[in-house]
C-alpha positions in Angstrom: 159.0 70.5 60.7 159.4 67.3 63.1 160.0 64.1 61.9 157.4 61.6 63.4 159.0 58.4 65.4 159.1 55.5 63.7 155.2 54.0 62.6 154.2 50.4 64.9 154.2 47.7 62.6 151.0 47.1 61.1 149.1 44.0 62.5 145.9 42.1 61.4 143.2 41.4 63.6 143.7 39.5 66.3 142.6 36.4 67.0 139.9 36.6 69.1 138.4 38.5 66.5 139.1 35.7 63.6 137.8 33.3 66.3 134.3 35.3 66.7 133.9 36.0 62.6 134.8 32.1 62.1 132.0 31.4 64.4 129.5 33.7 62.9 130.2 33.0 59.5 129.5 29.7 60.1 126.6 29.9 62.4 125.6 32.4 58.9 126.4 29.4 56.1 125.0 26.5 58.5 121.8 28.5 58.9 121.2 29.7 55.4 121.6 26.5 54.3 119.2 24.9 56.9 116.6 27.9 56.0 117.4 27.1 52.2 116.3 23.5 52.3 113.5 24.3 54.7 112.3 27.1 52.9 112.5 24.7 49.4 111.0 21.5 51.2 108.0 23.9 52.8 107.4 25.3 49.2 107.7 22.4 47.3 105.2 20.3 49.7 103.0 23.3 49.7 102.2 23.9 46.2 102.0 20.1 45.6 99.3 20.1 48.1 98.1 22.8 47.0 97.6 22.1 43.4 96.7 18.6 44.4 93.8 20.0 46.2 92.8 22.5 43.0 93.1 20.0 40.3 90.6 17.7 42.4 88.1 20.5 42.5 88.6 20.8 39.0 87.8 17.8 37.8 84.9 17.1 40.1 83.3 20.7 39.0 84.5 19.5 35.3 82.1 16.5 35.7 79.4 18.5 37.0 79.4 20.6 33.8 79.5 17.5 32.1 76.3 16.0 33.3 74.9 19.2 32.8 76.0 19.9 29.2 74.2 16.1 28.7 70.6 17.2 29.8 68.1 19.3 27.2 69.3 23.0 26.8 71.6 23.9 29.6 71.8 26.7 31.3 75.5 27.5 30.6 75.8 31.0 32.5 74.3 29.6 35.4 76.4 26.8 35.5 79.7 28.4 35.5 78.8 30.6 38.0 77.6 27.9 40.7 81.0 26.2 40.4 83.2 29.1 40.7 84.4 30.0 44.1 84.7 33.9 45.0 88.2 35.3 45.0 89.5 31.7 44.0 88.7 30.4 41.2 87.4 31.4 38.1 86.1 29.4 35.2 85.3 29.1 31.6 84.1 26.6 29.1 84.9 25.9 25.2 81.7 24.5 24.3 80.8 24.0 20.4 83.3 26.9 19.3 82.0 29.6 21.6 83.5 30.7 25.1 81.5 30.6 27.7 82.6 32.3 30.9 80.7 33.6 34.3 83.4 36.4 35.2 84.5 39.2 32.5 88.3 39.5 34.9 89.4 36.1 33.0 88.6 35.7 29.6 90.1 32.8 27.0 92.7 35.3 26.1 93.7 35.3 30.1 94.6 31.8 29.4 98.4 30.7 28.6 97.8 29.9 24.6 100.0 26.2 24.8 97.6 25.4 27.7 94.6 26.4 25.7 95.9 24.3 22.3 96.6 21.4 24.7 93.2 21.0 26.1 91.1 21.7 23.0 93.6 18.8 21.4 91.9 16.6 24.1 94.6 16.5 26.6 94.5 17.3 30.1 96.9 20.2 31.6 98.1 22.5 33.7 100.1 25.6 34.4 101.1 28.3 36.7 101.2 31.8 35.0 100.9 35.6 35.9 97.9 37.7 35.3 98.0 41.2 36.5 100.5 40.7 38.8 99.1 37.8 40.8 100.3 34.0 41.0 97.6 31.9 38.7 97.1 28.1 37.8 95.2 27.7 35.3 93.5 23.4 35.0 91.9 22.2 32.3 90.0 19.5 31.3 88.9 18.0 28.0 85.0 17.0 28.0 85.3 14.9 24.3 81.7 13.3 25.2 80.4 17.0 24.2 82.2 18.4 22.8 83.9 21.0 25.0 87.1 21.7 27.3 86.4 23.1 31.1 89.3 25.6 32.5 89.8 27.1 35.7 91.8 29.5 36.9 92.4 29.2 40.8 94.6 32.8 42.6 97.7 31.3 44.2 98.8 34.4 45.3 97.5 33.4 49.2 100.1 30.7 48.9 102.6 32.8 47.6 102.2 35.7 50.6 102.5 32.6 52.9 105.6 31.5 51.3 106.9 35.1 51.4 105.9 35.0 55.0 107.9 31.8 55.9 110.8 33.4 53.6 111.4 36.4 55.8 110.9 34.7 58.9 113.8 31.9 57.8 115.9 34.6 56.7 115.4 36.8 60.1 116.4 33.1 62.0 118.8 32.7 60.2 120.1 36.6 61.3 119.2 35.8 64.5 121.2 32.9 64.2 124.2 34.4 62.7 124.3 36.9 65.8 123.8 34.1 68.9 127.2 32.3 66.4 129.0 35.5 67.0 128.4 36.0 70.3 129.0 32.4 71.4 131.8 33.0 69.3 132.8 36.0 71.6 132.1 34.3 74.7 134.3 31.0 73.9 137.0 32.7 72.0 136.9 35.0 75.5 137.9 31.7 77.8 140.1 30.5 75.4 142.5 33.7 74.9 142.3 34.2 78.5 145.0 32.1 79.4 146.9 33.5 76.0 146.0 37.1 77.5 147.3 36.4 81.1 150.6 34.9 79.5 151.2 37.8 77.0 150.7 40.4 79.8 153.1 38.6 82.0 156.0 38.0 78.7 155.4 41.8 78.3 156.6 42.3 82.4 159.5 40.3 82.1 160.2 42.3 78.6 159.6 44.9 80.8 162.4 43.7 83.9 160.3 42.0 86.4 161.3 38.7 86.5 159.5 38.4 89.4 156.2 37.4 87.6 155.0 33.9 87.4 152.1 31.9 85.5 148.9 30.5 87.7 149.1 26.8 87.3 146.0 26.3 85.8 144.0 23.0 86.1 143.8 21.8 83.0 146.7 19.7 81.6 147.8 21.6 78.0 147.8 25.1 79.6 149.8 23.7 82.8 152.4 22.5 80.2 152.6 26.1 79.7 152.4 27.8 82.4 155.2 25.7 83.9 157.5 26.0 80.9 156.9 30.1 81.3 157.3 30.1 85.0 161.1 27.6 84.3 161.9 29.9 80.9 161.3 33.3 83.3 163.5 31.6 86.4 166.1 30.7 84.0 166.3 33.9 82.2 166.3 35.7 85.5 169.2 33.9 86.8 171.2 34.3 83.6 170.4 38.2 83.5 171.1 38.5 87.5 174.2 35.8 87.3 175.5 38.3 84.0 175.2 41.6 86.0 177.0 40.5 88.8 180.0 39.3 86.9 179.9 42.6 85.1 179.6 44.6 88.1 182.2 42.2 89.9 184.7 42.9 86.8 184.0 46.5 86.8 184.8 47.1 90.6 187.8 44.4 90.7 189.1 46.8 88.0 189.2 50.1 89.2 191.8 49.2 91.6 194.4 48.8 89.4 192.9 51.5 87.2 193.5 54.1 90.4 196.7 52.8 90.2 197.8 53.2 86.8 196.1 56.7 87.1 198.4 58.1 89.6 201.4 55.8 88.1 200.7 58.1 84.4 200.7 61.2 86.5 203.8 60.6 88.2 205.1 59.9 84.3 202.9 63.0 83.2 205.0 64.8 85.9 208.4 64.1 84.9 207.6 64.1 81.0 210.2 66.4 80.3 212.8 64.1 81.1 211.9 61.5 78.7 212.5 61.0 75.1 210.2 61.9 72.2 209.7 58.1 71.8 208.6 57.7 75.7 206.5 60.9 75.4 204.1 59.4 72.1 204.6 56.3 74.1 202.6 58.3 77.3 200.4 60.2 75.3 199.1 56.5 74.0 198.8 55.2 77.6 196.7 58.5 78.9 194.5 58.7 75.9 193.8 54.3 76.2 193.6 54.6 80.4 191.2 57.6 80.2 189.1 55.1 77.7 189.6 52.3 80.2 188.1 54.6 83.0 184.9 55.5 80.7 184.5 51.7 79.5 184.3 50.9 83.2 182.3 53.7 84.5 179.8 52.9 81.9 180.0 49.0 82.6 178.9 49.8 86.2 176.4 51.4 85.6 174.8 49.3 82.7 175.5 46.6 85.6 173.3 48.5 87.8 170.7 49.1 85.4 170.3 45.4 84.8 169.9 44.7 88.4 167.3 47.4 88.7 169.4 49.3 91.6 168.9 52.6 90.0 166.2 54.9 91.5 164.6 58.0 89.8 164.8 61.1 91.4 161.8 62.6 89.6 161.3 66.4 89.4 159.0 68.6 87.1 160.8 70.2 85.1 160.6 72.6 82.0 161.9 70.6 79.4 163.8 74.0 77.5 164.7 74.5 80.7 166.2 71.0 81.2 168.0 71.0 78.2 169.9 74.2 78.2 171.2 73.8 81.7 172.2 70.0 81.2 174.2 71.8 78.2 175.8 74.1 80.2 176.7 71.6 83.2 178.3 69.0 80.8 180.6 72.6 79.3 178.9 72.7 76.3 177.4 76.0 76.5 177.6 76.9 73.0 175.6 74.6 71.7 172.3 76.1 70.1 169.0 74.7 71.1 165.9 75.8 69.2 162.6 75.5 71.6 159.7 75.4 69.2 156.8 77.7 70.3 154.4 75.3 71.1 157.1 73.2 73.5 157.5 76.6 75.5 156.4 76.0 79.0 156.1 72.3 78.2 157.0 70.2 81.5 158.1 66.8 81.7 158.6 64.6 85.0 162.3 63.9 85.1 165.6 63.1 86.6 167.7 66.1 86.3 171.4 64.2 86.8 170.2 61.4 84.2 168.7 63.2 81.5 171.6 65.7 81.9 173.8 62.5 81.2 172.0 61.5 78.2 172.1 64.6 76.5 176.1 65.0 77.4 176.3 61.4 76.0 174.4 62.5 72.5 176.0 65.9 72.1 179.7 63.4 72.2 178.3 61.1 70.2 177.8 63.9 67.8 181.2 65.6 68.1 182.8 62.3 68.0 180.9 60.6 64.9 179.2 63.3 63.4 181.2 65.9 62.8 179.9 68.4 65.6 176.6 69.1 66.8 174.6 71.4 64.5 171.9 72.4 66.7 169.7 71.2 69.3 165.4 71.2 69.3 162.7 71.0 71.5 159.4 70.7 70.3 155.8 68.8 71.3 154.0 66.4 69.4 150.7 65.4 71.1 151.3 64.3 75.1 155.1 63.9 73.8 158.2 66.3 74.7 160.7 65.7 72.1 164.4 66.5 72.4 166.9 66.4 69.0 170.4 66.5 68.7 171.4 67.0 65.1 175.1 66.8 63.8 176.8 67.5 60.8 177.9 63.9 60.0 176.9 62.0 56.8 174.0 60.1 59.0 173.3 56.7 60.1 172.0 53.9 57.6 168.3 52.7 58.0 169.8 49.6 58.5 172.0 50.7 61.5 169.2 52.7 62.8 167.9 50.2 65.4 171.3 48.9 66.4 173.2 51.7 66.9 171.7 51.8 70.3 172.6 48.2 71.4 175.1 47.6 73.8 179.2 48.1 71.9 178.2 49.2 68.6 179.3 52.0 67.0 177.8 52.0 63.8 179.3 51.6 60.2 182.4 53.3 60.9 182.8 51.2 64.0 181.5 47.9 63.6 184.7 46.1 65.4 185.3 46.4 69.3 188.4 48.1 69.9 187.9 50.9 67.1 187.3 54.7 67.9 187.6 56.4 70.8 184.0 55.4 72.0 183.3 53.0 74.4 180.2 51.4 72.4 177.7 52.0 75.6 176.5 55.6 75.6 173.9 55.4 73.1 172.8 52.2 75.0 172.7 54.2 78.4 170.5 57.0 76.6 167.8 54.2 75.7 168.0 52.9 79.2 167.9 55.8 80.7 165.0 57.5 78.4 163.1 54.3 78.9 163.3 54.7 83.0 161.6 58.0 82.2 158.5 56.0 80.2 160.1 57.5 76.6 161.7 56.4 73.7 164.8 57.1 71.8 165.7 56.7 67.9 167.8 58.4 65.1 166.3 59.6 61.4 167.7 61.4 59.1 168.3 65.7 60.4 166.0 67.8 58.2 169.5 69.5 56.8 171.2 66.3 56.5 173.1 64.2 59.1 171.9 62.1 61.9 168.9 63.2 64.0 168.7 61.8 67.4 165.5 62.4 69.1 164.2 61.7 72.6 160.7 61.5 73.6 159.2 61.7 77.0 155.7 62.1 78.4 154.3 65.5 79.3 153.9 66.3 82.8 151.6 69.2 82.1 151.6 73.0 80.4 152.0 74.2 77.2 149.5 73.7 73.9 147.6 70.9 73.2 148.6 69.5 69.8 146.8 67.5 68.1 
């Protein structure tokens, strides 16, 4: 079973996105609150007007039934029914105990009871009930000169499907509303993380090595201040990095002179060894194991020198990546090494230098003989669009906490913390992550499925082999 790499840190959204839901959610609250107070002002003006309006009719058709009620023997029935007013109103009359009414749909018992106590106590009133479902207000008015009490009962449910219709139609402005927020919202927070955008992508080529890449001065006067300071902050750091790899490179070819030198001077020692004493020959043994550490230190300081000042080119090939592996084994005389190519990384190509890939894996199988105890085995497999490469060993691991700095530039882990300690030069872990990141990969180390260290290598497919999802 493969270990995956290491997960991306989880990040919340970005802030484009936080500027376009701040600007729709308060496009969203300004508009619900504008269609709030309109739809409450509209409503409240409305059925004022409204009931203004029915009261008046009211009492007007209450004094008609009054003048009538005055005369010889009224007609009572007839009365009612000349004042009503067809699928509006509806009225009825309390006139010397009896009920009088011109409609049988509203009868006294139709009538809310306090409004009926109210008016036959001789006091004028009003109210807005249900009656089968529809909006009602019910008026009425006392007639003490008679002896009776007029009601009507008006429908208000014409207002109240107007209402409803200036309801939904706030509510879909206010939508509408809501979706012109987020889209202005889209379109500013667009200009403004343009310049945010531009100067990400260009920190993320310099991360990257080009230090050629520079800022557009942009007219306005807060994002000049930045683009300048980038534009200063990217010359400077490319000087320092340049300025660094030249003295390194310098160093490292002003010493392999005297490093020839001393070479041949221990071989002319090495030569006449059994001359000397058993003190001079520990004292030899020292110098040859320290000078053939001096020659790796440099050999590895030129080239991290050259890396730096992007001199190396890839020589890229396709090649089988079992294929790649086996014979970078045998090359660096390591032949016995097992590697395990999983099934579905058989016939797997990857696009890669053969001499520097064959110099990363030499550098993690002695890596693994040197701190770990041996190599145990070797893998290839495929996740996805992803060759991956392990080297396990039989060592006691790495710690999470060394994990991402084992591969920076002198350090050799817990057991090597201080320069000077081992036999290492603290750089070849370093030159694998340089070297796998020329090839568009990645390196890191997890814990072997049998215990130890697991170093794996991943690089893009070229093409062949299974798709895995």
């Amino acid at each position: 079973m493969t270990t995956p790499g290491p997960p991306p840190a989880q990040r919340g959204p970005g802030l484009r996105r936080r500027v376009t839901v701040a600007f729709a959610l308060g496009a969203l609250v300004l508009s619900a609150c504008l269609a709030t107070l309109t739809y409450e002002l509209a409503r409240s003006y409305l059925l004022r007007q409204r009931e203004s309006t029915l009261v008046s009719q009211a009492y007007v058709n209450a004094r008609a039934v009054r003048q009538t009620l005055s005369g010889p023997d009224p007609d009572i029935p007839d009365l009612l029914s000349a004042v009503e007013t067809p699928n509006l109103s509806r009225a009825l009359l309390s006139y010397q105990g009896r009920w009088f009414g011109a409609s049988v749909a509203v009868g006294q018992e139709s009538l809310p009871e306090g409004l009926r106590r109210e008016v036959l106590d001789g006091v004028p009133a009003r109210q807005r009930f249900a009656l089968d479902g529809r909006r009602q207000l019910s008026v009425g008015v006392p007639i003490v000169s008679v002896g009776a009490a007029y009601f009507e009962v008006f429908d208000m449910e014409v207002l109240a499907s107007t209402l409803r219709v200036l309801g939904n139609s706030l509510v879909a402005g206010a939508a509408i509303t809501t979706l012109l927020g987020a889209a202005v919202g889209r379109w500013a927070s667009g200009r403004l993380m343009q310049p945010l955008a531009n100067a990400s992508q260009a920190a993320a080529a310099v991360a990257a090595g080009r230090f050629d890449v520079r800022l557009d001065t942009s007219p306005d006067a807060d994002l000049a201040v930045l683009a300048d300071s980038f534009n200063s902050m990217t010359d400077a750091l490319g000087e320092r990095i340049e300025r660094e790899a030249r003295f390194a490179s310098s160093v490292s070819h002003e010493l392999r002179s005297p490093l020839t030198t001393l070479s041949a001077s221990v071989e002319v020692l090495q030569a006449r060894r059994h001359e000397m004493g058993e003190r001079a020959q520990r004292a030899l043994d020292l110098l040859r194991s320290d000078l053939r550490r001096f020659e790796r230190l440099v050999g590895d300081l030129v080239e991290i020198s050259r890396l730096d000042a992007g001199a190396e080119q890839l020589e890229l090939e396709v090649l089988a990546v079992g294929t790649l592996v086996e014979q970078s084994l045998q090359r660096s005389m390591r032949p016995n090494v097992a590697v395990e190519v999983r099934p579905r990384a058989r016939g797997v190509e990857v696009r890669a230098d053969r001499r520097r890939m064959g110099r990363v894996l030499a550098n993690l199988v002695e890596n693994a003989e040197t701190h770990g105890r041996g190599v145990a085995r070797v893998t290839v497999d495929r996740e996805g669009w992803a060759a991956r490469i392990g080297v396990e060993d039989r060592g006691p691991g790495v710690a999470p906490e060394e994990r991402q700095r084992i591969f920076e530039r002198f350090v050799r882990g817990e057991e090597g913390r201080h320069r000077g300690e081992g036999d290492g030069s603290g750089l070849g872990l370093s030159l694998v992550s340089e070297h796998v990141r020329l090839h568009g990969g990645r390196t890191w180390v997890e814990e072997a499925p049998g215990g130890g260290a697991r170093f794996v290598v991943e690089l893009p497919v070229a093409r062949g082999g299974p798709t895995v999802p």
